[in-house]
N, C-alpha and C positions, 0 to 999 in steps of 0.2 A: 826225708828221714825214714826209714825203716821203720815197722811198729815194734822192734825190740829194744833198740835204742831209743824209742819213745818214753816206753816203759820204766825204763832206766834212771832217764829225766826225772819224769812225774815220779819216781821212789826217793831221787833226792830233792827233788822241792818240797815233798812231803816229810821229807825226816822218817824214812825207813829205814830200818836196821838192816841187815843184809839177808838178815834169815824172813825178816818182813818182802825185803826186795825179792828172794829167789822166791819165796811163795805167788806172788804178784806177777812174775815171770812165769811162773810154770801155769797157773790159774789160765793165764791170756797168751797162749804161745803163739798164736797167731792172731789175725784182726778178728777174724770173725768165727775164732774159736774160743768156747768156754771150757775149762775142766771141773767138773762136780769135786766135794771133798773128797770121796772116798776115793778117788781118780788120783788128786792131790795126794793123797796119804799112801797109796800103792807106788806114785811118783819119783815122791820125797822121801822115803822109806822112815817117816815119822807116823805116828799114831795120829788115829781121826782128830782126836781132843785138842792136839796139839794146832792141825792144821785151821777149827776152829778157833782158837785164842788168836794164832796169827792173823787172820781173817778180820777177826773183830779188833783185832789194833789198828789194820789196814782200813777198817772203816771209817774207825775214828778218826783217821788222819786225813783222811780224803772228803769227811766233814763238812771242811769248812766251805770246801770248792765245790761239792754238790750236794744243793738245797735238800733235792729227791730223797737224798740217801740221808738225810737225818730226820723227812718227813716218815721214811717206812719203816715199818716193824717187821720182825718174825723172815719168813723166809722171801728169797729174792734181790738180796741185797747185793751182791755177786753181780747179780745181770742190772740191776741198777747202774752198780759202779763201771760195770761197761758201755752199755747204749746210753746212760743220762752223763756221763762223764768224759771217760778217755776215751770212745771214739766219736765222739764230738768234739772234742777237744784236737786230736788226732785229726779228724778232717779239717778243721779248721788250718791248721800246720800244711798238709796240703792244698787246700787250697791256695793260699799267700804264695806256696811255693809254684803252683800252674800260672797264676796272675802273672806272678814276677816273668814265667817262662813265656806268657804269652799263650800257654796252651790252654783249650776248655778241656773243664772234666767234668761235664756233664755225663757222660760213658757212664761216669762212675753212681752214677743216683739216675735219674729215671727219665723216660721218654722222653725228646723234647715234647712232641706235643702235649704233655699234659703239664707242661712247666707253667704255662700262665696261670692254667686253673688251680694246679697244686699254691704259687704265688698270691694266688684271691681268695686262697680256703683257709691259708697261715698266715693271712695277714691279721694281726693284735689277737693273735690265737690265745689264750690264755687256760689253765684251768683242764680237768678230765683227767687229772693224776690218778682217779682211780680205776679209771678203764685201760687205763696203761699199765697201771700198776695188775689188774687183773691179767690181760693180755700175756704180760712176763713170767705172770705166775704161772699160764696154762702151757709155754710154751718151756718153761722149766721143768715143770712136774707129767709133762708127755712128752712120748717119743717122737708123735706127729698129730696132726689134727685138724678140725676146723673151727675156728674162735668166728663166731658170731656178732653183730654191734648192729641191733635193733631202735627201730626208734623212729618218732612223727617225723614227717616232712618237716622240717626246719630245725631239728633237735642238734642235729653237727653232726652225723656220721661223716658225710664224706670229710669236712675240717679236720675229722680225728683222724681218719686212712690219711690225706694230707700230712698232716703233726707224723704222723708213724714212717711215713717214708722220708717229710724230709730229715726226720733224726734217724733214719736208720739208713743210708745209703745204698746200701747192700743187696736192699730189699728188691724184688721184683711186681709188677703193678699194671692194673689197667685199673681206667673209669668210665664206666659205661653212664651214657650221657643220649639219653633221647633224642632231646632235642638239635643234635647233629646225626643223628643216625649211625651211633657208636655204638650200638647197644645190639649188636649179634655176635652168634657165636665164632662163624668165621673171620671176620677183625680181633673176636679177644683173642684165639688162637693164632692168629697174625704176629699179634704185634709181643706175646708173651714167646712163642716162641724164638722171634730175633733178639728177646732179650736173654733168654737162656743161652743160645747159640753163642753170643758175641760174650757175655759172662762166662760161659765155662767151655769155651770153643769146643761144642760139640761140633761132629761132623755128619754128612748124611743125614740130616733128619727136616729135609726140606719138606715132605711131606707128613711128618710124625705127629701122629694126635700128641694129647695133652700128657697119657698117661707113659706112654714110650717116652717123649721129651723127660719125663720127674724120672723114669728108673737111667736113665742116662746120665740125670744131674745127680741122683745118688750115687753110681757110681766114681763120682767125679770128687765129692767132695770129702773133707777130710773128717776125723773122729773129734767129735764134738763141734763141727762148724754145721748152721742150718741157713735152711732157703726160707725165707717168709713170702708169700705172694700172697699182694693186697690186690680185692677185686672190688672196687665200690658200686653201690645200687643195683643190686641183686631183682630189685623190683623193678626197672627199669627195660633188664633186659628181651630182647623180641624174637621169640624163638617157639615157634606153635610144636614143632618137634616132639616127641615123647623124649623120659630120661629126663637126666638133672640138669638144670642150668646152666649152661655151657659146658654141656655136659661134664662137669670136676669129675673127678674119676671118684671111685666106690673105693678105695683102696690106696693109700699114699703109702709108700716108701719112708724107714727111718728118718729122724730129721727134717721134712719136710712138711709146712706149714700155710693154711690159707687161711687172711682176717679178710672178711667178707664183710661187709654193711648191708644193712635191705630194713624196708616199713617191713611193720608186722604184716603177717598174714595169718588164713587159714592154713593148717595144714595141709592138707591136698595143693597150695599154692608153693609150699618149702620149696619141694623139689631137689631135695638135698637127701637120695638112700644112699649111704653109707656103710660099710662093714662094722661089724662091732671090733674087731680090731684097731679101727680108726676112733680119735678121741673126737667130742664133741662137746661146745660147752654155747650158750648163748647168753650175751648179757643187754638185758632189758632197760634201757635209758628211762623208759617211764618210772622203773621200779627203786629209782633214783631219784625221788623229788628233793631230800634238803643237797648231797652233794651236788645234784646240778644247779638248785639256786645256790649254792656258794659260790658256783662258777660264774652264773648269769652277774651274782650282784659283784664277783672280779674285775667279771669283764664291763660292766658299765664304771666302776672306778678306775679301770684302765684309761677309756675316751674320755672322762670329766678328767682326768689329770696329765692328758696328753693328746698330742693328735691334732688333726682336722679340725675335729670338732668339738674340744674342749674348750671354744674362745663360747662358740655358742651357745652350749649346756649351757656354760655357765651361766651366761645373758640372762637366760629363760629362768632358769633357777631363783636369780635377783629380779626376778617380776613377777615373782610368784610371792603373795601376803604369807610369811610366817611360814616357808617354804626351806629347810635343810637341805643340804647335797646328802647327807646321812637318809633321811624320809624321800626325796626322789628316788636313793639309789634300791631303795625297800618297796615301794610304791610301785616305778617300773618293772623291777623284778617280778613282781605279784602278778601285773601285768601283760609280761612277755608270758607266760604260763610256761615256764622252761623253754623256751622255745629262741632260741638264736637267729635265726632268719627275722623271725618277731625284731630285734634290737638291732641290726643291721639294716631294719628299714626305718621303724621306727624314731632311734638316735637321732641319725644324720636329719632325719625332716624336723625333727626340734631344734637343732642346731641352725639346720637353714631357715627356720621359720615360717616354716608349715605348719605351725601349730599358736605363732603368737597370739592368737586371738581367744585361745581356749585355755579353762586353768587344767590342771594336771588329774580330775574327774572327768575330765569329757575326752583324755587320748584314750582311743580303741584298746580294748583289752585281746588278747588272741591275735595272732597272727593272719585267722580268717575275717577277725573283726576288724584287724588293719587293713587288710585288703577290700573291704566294704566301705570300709570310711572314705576310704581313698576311691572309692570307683562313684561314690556320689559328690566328695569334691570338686575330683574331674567332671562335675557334671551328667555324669553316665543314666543319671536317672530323670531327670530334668523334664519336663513337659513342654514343646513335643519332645522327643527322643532324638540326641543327636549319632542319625543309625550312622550317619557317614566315618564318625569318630569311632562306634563299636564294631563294627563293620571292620576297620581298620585293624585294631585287638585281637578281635579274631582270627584273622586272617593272620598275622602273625602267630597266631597261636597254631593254626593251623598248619603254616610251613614246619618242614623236618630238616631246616639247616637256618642259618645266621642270613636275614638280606639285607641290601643294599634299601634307602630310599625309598630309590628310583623303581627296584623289583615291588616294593609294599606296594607302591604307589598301582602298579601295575594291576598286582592281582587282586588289589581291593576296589579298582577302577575307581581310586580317587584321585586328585591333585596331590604335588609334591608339599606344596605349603600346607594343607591340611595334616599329613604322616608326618610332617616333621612338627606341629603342634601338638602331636599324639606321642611324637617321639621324645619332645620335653616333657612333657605335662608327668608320662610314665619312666622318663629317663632312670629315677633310682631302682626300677624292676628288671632294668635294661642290661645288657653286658653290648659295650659297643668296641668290636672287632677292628682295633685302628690298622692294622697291619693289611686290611686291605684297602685300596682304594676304585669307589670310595668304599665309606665305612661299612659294616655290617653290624645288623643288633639282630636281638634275639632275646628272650623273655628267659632271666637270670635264675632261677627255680621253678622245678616242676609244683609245687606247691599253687602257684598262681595258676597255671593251667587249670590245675584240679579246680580251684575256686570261677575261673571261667565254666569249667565243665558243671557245677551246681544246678541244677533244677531253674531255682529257684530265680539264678542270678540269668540264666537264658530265657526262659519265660520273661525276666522282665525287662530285660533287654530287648525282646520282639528280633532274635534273630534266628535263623534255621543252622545247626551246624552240619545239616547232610548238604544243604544249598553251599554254603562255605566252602566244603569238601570237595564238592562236586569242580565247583568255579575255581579252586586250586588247580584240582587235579586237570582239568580242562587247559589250564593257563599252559600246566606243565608240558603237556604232549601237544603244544604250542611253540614249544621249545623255548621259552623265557628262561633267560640265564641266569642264576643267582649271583 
């Protein structure tokens, strides 16, 4: 189906008049074009005022079918009803239609390889309406720019970049990723470039920096249609080089847009000089504590009313004296400290019963405080010191790609029965790579690392991380295959 013909549809399922419909037409003339009022009004050869009243009856009617657009006020409501609405809606239409054909359209939305990751970042997503809602605002009210999305290790940036590409298709993306060794500049310019390329069949620019590719795609694209490029974990990236971070260019072209995620930093670490020309805006996740607990306490009444792990909550809840799912769901929250990575470890080990034995005062508050509870659990602190199993930790930690087993087992010179006691015991921290055989794991957030890397926590551990490094890197020019 055509997106004008789409159009059309949703004007009379909605009970649009016809002077409603032509407006709705002309507003969205293509997918991934917007017209401003005044654009409307020079169009339609009607007055601003007017093109507003139509507008706002269009809203009203489109209402009931998106939530969004009756949660927001004031300006924005336009690009709501486009990206929260009809073309969601709209892809959905194509897609039934590729199924039926038998063809993928993944083309159409974003790298495969970041498809699993994007799939585990938006799974039971819930919540951050208002960093979207910011995002629409910035990318309405400038002609180009850089939207920011700051925030602790486990807060949900990347979940939000995730949310933002899979609802916007259109959009172009990389996720720079440490822990596989994604996180330079020549890959992001790799893999952003083929997606430009094959999106707006540029030609010749096999070799063209970042900033040649965006005047190529300006000239390419139409009046009122933009390019968003999502780049996540800004912090992440490993680039000793002078200049900006993958190196983004000082300078964007009309229309053309990058939402970035990165942990705070000092300034001298941004690495972000830009033109004053160029718009900039950063929004601080810390400087959000009640809407992100409204989100955190969303999203834990999401999993107690559905899911996996809603047979368990519950269990746990009914074993607790004088214990509400109302006061868990206030309680946990208080305790996640905003923090999302916090409830996606947390949750599930209360559900599995990793916690039966404790009441609802003694689960770890903090995300670094869950990661403690759990490394004495596992025993990690134990007298004498089980170095073979920390040894093990490390040493995963240590690797810069996903192993096998059988590689742990290797370059931590333990037995396989031991790693894979290590590989339970830590399974919920794990992200296990079935796609190869055999499997490969790898330590699911950089967060944990960080809390390996602690003072505090390798002092008490008794282990050396330059000895670690060393006996890695030894293994490696060894030629041990992953």
């Amino acid at each position: 189906m055509e997106w004008q013909d789409f159009l059309k549809q949703e004007a009379g399922l909605h009970g649009l008049s016809s002077d409603q419909e032509e407006t709705l037409l002309a507003a969205f003339p293509k997918l991934n074009i917007q017209i401003n009022q005044k654009q409307l009004s020079i169009q339609l050869n009607i007055s601003e005022h007017t093109v507003k009243k139509r507008l706002s009856s269009i809203y009203d009617k489109f209402a009931e079918s998106c939530e969004k657009l009756q949660q927001q006020d004031g300006a924005g409501k336009l690009q709501t009803l486009h990206d929260e609405y009809l073309k969601k809606k709209f892809y959905q239409k194509q897609n039934i239609q590729f199924n039926d054909n038998k063809i993928s359209n993944n083309s159409l939305t974003y790298p495969s390889e970041f498809q699993k990751l994007i799939d585990d970042k938006t799974k039971s997503f819930c919540g951050r309406g208002f960093v979207f809602q910011a995002i629409a605002e910035f990318i309405q009210n400038n002609s180009n720019g850089y939207f920011t999305v700051v925030g602790d290790a486990g807060m949900g940036k990347s979940a939000i970049a995730a949310k933002y590409i899979l609802d916007h298709p259109e959009t172009v993306c990389y996720f720079n990723i440490r822990a596989e060794g994604k996180n330079r500049p020549d890959l992001f310019l790799k893999v952003i470039r083929q997606q430009l390329k094959e999106r707006y069949e540029l030609l010749n620019v096999e070799d063209a920096d970042l900033s040649t590719l965006l005047t190529k795609v300006s000239e390419k694209i139409s009046n009122g249609e933009r390019l968003i490029i999502v780049v996540d974990a800004l912090d992440e990236v490993d680039q000793e080089a002078s200049g900006n971070l993958l190196y983004l260019p000082t300078i964007l072209p009309n229309n053309i847009y990058f939402l970035l995620t990165r942990r705070p930093c000092l300034a001298e670490e941004k690495r972000l000089n830009i033109s004053p020309s160029v718009a900039y805006q950063e929004l601080d996740l810390r400087e959000y504590d009640q809407k992100s607990n409204d989100d955190v306490q969303e999203y834990i009444w999401l999993l107690l009313n559905s899911g996996e792990y809603q047979q368990g909550l519950q269990q746990w809840i009914e074993k607790q004296p004088n214990l509400s799912k109302s006061e868990f769901v206030k309680e946990i929250a208080a305790k996640s400290e905003n923090n999302f990575m916090y409830l996606r470890c947390v949750l599930p080990a209360i559900a599995e019963g990793f916690y039966n034995d404790k009441p609802l005062n003694q689960i770890p508050v903090g995300l670094q405080g869950y990661y403690l509870s759990h490394w004495r659990i596992m025993g990690m602190t134990n007298k004498p010191l089980p170095k073979n199993k920390i040894k093990i930790v490390y040493v995963m930690c240590a690797l810069k790609s996903a192993a096998s087993r059988e590689v742990i087992a290797k370059y931590s010179k333990q037995n396989e029965l031991t790693v894979q006691e290590v590989l339970d015991g830590w399974a919920q921290f794990l992200q296990k790579q079935e796609n190869y055989q055999p499997p490969r794991y790898r330590f699911y957030h950089e967060s944990f690392r960080d809390f390996l890397h602690n003072l505090e926590i390798i002092k008490a551990a008794g282990v050396s991380l330059p000895d670690i490094s060393a006996e890695v890197a030894e293994n490696m020019t060894e030629g041990l295959s992953l």
